[in-house]
N, C-alpha and C positions, 0 to 999 in steps of 0.2 A: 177781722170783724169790722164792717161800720155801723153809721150812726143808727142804722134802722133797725140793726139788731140786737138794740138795745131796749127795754123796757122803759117806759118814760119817769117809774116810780122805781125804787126800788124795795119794795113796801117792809121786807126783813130788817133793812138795815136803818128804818124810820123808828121800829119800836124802841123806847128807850124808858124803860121802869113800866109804870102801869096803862096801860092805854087811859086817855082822857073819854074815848064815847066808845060805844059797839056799834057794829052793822049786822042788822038782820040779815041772817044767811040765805034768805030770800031775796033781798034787796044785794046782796054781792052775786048769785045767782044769776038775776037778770041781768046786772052790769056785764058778766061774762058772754051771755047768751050774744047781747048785743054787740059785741064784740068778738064774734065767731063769725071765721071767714066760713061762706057757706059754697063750697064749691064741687065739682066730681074729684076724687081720690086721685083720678090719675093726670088733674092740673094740679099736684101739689108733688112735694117732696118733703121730709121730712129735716126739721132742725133743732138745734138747741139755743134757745135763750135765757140768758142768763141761769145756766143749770136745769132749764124748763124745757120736756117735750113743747114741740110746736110744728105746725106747719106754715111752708113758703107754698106760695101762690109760682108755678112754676113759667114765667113769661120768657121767651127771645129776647134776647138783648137787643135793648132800645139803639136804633140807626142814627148814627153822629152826624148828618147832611141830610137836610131835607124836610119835606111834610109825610107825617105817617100817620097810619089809625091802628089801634089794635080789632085783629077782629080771627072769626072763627073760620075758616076755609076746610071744609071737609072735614071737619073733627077736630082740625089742631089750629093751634092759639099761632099769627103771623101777623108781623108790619105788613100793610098795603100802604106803596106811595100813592100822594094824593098833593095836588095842588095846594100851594101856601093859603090860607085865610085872608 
């Protein structure tokens, strides 16, 4: 596992005796919302974080030399080389 599949909070292991405030479950609602990758089903795959259904964003692995773009070629997700900036 690395660092990215980690949650930034770990919000279970924050409680300690009585919460000090609430959150409208409307207001945690939206914060999710807005943090939903919004993609086709079949650029993902499926994982677990920190015990949590989740999905990954399924990309090629990033090329170790060079200038690249991600981009969409006939349906599927591909580096194109491309001249340095």
């Amino acid at each position: 596992m690395n660092v990215f599949d980690n949650l930034p909070v770990d919000f279970q292991s924050k409680i300690i005796g009585t919460p000090v405030f609430t959150i409208k479950a409307a207001d945690l609602m939206a914060n999710f919302a807005d943090a939903k990758l919004i993609v086709h089903d079949s650029w993902t795959e499926p994982v677990l974080i920190n015990n949590h259904a989740s999905r990954k964003l399924k990309i090629p692995a990033v090329p170790t030399t060079g200038t690249h773009i991600l981009a969409a070629v006939n349906g599927t997700l591909t580096w194109l080389a491309t001249e340095a900036c």
